[in-house]
C-alpha positions in Angstrom: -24.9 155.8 121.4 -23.0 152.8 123.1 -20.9 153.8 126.1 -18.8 151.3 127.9 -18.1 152.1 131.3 -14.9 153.2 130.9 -16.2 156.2 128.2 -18.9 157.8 130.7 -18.6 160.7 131.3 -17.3 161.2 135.1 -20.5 163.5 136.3 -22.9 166.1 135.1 -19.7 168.7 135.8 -17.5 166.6 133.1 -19.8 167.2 130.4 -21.2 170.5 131.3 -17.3 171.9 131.5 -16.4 170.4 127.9 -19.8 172.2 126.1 -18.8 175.0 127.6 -15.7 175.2 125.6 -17.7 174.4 122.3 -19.1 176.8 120.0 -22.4 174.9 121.3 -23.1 174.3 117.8 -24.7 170.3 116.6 -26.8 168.2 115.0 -30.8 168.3 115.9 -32.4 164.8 115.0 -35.9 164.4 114.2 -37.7 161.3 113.4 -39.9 162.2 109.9 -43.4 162.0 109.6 -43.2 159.5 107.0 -41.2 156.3 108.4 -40.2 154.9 105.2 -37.9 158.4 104.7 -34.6 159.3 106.9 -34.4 161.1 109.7 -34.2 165.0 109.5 -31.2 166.5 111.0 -30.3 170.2 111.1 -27.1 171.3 111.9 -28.0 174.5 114.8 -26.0 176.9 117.3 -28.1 176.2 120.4 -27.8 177.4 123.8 -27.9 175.3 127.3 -30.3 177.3 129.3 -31.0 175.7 132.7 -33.0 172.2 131.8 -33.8 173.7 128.2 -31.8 173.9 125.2 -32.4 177.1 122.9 -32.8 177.3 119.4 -34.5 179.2 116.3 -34.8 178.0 112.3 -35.8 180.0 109.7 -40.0 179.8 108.8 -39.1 178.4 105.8 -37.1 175.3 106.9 -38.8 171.9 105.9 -38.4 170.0 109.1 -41.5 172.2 111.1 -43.9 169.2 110.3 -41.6 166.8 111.8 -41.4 168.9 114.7 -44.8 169.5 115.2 -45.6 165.9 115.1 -42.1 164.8 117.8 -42.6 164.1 121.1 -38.9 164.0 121.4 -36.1 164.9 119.1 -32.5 164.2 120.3 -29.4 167.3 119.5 -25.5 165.8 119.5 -22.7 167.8 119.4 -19.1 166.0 118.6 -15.4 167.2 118.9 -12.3 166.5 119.9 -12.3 163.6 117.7 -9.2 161.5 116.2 -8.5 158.4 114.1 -5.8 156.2 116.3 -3.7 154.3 113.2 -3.3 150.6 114.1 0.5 151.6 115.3 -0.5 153.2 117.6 -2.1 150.6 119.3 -0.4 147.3 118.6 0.1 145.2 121.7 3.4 145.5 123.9 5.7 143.2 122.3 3.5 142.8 119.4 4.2 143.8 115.6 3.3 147.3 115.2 1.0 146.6 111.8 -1.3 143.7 114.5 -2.5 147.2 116.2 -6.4 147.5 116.0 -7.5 151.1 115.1 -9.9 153.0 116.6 -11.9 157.1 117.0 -11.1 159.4 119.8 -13.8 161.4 120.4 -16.2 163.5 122.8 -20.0 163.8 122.3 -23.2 165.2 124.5 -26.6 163.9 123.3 -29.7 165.9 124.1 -32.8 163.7 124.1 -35.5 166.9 124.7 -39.4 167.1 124.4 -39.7 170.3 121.5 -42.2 173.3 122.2 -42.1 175.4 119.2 -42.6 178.9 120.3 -44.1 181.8 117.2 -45.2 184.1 120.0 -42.9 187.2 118.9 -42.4 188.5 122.3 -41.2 185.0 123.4 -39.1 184.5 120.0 -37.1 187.9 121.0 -36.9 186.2 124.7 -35.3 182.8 122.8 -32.9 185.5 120.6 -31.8 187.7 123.2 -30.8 184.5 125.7 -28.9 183.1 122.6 -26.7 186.5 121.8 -26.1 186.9 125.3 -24.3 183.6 125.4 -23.0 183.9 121.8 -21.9 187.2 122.1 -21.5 188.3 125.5 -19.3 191.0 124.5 -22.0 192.7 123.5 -22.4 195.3 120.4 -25.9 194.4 119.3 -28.8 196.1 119.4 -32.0 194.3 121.9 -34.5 192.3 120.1 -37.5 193.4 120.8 -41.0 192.8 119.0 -42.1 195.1 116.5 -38.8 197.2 117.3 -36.1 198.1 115.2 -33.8 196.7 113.5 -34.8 193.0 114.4 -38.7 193.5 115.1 -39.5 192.8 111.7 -37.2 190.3 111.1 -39.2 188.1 113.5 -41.7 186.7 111.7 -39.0 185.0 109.7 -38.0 182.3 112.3 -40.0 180.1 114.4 -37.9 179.2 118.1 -37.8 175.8 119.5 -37.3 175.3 123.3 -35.8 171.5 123.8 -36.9 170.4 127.5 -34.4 167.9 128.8 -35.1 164.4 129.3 -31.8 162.8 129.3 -28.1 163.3 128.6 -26.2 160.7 127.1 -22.1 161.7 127.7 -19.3 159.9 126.0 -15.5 160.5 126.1 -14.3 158.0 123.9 -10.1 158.3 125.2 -8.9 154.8 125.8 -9.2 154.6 129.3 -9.3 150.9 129.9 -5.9 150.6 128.3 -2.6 151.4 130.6 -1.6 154.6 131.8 1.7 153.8 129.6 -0.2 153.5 126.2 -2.6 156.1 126.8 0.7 158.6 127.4 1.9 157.4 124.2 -0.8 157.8 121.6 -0.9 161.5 123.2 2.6 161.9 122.6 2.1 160.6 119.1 -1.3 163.1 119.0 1.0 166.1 120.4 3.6 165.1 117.1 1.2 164.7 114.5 -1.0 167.9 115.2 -3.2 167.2 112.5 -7.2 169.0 112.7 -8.5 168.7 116.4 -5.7 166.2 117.0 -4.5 168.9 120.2 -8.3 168.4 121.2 -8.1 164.6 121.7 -4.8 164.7 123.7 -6.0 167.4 126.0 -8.8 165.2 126.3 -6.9 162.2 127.1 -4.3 163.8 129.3 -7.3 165.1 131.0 -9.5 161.8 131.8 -5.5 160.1 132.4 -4.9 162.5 135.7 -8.4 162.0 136.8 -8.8 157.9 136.4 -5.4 156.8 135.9 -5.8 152.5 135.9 -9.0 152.1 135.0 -8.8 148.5 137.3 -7.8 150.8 140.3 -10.6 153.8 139.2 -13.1 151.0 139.1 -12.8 149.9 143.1 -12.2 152.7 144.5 -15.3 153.7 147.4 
């Protein structure tokens, strides 16, 4: 994923606050065994827990020997995204239609080493961490091997701890261009309220009060 300096993401806090408002739910790459074929991807719920991402697939799923045979995988997760019409981003005192359009968007990218766990006592460990931070309000029984209700259900899923190795951040809001513009294609965000358009101006509005210029952002100490 490219990232200019002016999409980073501001710190480890930036990125950890906006998954935190996600349904933690993305895409989980794997390169295939054969590398003539595409990729696998998987789209997963997973939870962050510490340096380790959660997740569990059912037995069945083709991608296991893929995943057996990964010494990395890599999971993204994408919102608050928006196409920007060429109107909205013509130069000042430049016909609107010589605009150049562009994407708003967010994304995290997980590049993780994969341990696939079948143990079943460590499987209920994966399942209980993951409906505590899925459903923390509760009403649900404990998984718990051999127990019911979800004992038996267990040998139905292999889990998959994702160790960390880096995080690739991106808030993709316009924040080279002026303070002025960047007010003004949230306005026109704000107006058009179409699908996660709301997202993207938060997310604009939100890297505008913390970096302002981007010139003056860049030399500060």
């Amino acid at each position: 994923m490219l990232i200019h300096p002016w999409d980073a993401s501001l710190g480890d806090t930036e990125w950890r606050e906006w998954l935190a408002t996600t349904d933690r739910f993305g895409v989980l790459a794997v390169n295939n065994t054969d590398p003539s074929q595409a990729p696998v991807l998987l789209p997963t719920h997973f939870t962050v827990a510490g340096t380790e991402l959660l997740v569990h697939l059912a037995r069945p799923n083709p991608v296991w020997p893929h995943l057996e045979a990964a010494a990395e995988v890599r999971l993204a997760v994408i919102g608050d995204y928006a196409y920007i019409p060429t109107y909205w981003r013509a130069k000042a005192g430049g016909p609107d239609e010589d605009g150049v359009p562009t994407s708003y968007y967010a994304s995290v990218q997980f590049v993780c080493r994969p341990t696939i766990v079948d143990d079943p006592d460590a499987k209920a460990e994966v399942l209980n961490t993951q409906l505590a931070d899925f459903q923390p309000e509760g009403r649900h029984a404990e998984v718990a091997a051999g127990e019911p209700p979800y004992g038996r259900m267990l040998s139905g899923i292999r889990a998959l701890r994702l160790a960390v190795v880096r995080v690739d951040a991106k808030f993709k809001y316009d924040d080279r261009n002026t303070v002025d513009h960047r007010g003004r294609v949230s306005d026109h965000l704000e107006r058009r309220g179409r699908a996660l358009d709301a997202g993207a101006a938060t997310q604009q509005r939100r890297r505008l009060a913390a970096i302002g210029e981007w010139d003056e952002f860049r030399q500060r100490p």
